[in-house]
C-alpha positions as CSV (number, residue, x, y, z in Angstrom):
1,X,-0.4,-22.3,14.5
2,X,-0.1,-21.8,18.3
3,X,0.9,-18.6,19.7
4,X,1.5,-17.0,23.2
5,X,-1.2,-14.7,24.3
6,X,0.9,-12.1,24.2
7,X,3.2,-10.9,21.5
8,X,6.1,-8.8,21.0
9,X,6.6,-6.0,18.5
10,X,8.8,-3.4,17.7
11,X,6.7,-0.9,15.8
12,X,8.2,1.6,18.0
13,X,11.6,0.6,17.2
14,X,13.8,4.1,16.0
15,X,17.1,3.9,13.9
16,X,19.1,4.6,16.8
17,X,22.0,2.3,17.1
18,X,21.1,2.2,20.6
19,X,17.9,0.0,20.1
20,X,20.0,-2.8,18.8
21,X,21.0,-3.8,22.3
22,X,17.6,-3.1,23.7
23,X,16.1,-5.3,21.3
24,X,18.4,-8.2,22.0
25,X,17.5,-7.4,25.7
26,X,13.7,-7.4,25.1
27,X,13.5,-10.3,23.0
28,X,15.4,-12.5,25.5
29,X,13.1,-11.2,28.3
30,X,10.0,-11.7,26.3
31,X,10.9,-15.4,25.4
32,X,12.1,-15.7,28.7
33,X,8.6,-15.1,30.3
34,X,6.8,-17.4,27.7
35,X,6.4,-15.2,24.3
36,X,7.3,-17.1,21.5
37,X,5.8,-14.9,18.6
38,X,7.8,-12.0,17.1
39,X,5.8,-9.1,15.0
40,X,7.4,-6.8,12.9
41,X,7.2,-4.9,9.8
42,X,9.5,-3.7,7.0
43,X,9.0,-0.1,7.7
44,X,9.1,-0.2,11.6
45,X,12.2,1.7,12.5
46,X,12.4,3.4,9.1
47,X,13.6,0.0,7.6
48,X,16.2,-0.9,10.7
49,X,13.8,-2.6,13.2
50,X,13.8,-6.1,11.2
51,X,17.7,-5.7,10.9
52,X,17.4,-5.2,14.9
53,X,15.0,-8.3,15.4
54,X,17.4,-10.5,13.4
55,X,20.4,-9.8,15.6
56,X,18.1,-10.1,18.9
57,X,17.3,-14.3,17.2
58,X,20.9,-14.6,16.6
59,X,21.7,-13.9,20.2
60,X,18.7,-15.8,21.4
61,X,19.9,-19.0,19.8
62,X,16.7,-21.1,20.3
63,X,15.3,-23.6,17.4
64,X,13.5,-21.9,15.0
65,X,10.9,-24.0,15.5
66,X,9.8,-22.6,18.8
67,X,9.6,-19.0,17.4
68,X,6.6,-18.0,15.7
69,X,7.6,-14.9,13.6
70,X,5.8,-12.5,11.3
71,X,6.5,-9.6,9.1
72,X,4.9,-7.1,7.0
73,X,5.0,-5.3,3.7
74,X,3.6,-2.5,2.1
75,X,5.8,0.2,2.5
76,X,9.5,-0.7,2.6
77,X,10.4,2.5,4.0
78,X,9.0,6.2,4.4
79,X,10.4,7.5,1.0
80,X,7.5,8.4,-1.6
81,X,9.8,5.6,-4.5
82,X,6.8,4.3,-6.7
83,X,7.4,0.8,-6.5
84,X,8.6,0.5,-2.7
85,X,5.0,0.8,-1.8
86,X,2.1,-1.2,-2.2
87,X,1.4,-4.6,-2.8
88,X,2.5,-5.2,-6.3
89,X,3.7,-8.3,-7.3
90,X,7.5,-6.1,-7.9
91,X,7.4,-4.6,-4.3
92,X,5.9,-7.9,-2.6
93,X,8.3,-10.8,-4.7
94,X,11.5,-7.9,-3.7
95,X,9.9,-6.8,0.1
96,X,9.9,-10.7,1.3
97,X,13.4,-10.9,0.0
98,X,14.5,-7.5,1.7
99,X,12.7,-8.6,4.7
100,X,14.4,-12.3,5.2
101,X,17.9,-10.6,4.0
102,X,17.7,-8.2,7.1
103,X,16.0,-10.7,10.0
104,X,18.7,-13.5,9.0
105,X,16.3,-15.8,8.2
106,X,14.7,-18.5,5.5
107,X,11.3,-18.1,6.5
108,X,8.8,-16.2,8.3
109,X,5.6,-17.8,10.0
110,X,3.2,-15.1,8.5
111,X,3.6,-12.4,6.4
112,X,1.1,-9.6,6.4
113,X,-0.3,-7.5,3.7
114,X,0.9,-4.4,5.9
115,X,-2.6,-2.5,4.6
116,X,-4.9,-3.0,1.3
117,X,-3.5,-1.6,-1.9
118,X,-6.8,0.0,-4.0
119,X,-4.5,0.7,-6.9
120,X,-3.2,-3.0,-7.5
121,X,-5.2,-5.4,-8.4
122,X,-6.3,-7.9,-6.2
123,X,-6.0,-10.7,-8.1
124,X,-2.2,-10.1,-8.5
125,X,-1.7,-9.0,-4.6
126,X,-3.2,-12.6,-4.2
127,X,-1.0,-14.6,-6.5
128,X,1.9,-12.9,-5.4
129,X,1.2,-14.2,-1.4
130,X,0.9,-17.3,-2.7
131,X,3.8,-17.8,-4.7
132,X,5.6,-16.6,-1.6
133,X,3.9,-19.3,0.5
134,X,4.9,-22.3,-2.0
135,X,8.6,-20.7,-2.6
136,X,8.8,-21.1,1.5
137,X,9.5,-18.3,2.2
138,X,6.6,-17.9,4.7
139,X,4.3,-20.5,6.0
140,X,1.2,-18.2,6.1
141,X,-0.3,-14.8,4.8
142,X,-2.8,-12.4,6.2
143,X,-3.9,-8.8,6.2
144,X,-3.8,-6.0,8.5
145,X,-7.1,-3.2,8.7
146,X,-8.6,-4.5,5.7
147,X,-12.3,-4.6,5.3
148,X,-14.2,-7.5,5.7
149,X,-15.3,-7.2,2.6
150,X,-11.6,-6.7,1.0
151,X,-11.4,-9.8,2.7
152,X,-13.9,-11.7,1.2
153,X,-13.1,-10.6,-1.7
154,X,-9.8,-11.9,-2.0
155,X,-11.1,-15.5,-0.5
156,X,-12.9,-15.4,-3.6
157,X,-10.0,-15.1,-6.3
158,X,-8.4,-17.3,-4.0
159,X,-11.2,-19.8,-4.5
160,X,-11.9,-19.1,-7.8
161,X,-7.8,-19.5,-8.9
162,X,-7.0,-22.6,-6.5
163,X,-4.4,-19.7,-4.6
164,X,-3.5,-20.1,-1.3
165,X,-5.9,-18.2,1.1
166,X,-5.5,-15.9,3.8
167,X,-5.4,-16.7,7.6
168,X,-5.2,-14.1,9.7
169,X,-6.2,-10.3,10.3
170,X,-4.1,-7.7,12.4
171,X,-6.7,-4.8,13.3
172,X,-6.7,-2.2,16.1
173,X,-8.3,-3.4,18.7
174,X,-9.2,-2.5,23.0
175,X,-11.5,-1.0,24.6
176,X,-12.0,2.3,22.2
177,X,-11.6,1.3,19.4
178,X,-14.0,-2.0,19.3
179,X,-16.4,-1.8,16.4
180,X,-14.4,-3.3,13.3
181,X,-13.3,-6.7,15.3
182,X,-17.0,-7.3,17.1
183,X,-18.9,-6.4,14.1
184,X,-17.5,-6.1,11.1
185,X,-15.8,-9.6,11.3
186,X,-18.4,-11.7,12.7
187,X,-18.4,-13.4,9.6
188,X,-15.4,-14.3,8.8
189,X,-14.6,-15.9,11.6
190,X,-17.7,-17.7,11.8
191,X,-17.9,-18.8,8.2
192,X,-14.1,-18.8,7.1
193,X,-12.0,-19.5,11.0
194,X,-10.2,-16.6,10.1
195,X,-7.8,-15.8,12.4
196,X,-7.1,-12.7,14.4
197,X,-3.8,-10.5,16.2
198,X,-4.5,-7.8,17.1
199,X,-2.3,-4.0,17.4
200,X,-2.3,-1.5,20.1
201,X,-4.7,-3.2,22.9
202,X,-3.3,-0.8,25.6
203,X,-3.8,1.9,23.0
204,X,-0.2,3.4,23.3
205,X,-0.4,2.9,27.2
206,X,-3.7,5.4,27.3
207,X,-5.5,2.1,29.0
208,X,-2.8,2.0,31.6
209,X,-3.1,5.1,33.2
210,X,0.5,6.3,32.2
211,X,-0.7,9.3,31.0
212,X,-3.3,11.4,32.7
């Protein structure tokens, strides 16, 4: 899976009816200077930023297949409802739904497990990605500050069950906050390719200099 080196998100994203329009005007800039891959998540914008992000593709109107887009679930929105957070097999199978319903689309490129779930079992967070991954309704799942050993262990149920495996880890990573992605992952990239995006290299702009 190819992707620019440089993505666009909208974790920032608010509810505001005024960041529909921005979105659409982001996203058209971004692709315009050679971004073709999309991140966002079903809680960014307390549930609205994916519904923005659909609108922004409409309006782009380029083939699908030149848009690399992911999402994520673990919590489908701020509110403490039992079974809209996790990664049950319930909130994951009804998340993916949620989450194509409000992008407009069939498909996403990835889907993320949004953070690791200590009180649902692994096994059935795994099966669940998969069957999500053979429905088509993504082409790819991955994980977001896991542990490399969460990782590993989930390669093994996925190994052990003949279930589709993860690709991809989304950490925190720049120049402060470094440890995780150098160290703790040496492994699996070396042993498994696992792939990597990364969240916040600018750290919120601190890196920049915006703010003194």
């Amino acid at each position: 899976l190819k992707v620019s080196v440089i993505s666009f998100g909208n974790w920032l994203n608010s509810n505001d009816s005024t960041w529909t329009q921005r979105t659409i005007d982001l996203v058209k800039k971004a692709h315009s200077l050679g971004i073709n891959f999309f991140d966002t998540a079903e809680v960014y914008g307390y549930g609205e930023a994916e519904k923005q992000m659909g609108l922004a593709f409409k309006e782009l109107n380029v083939a699908r297949e030149d848009l690399v887009i992911s999402t994520k679930l673990f919590w489908a929105t701020k509110s403490d409802t039992l079974n809209k957070v996790g990664l049950s097999r319930k909130h994951v199978m009804e998340g993916i739904n949620n989450s194509l319903k409000k992008l407009q689309l069939d498909y996403v490129d990835i889907v993320f497990c949004h953070r690791f779930d200590k009180y649902t079992p692994l096994e059935e967070t795994c099966r669940a990605f998969h069957d999500i991954i053979t429905s088509g309704k993504a082409h790819y799942w991955g994980t977001s500050e896991w542990t490399a050993a969460q990782i590993f262990e989930a390669f093994m149920i996925c190994e052990r069950f003949n279930l589709t495996k993860p690709v991809v880890e989304q950490p925190q990573y720049n120049m402060i906050f470094r440890e995780k992605f150098e160290k703790e992952y040496g492994r699996l990239f070396d042993i498994y390719k696992y792939g990597s995006t990364v969240w916040s290299p600018l750290l919120g702009g601190i890196l920049t200099g915006k703010y003194n």
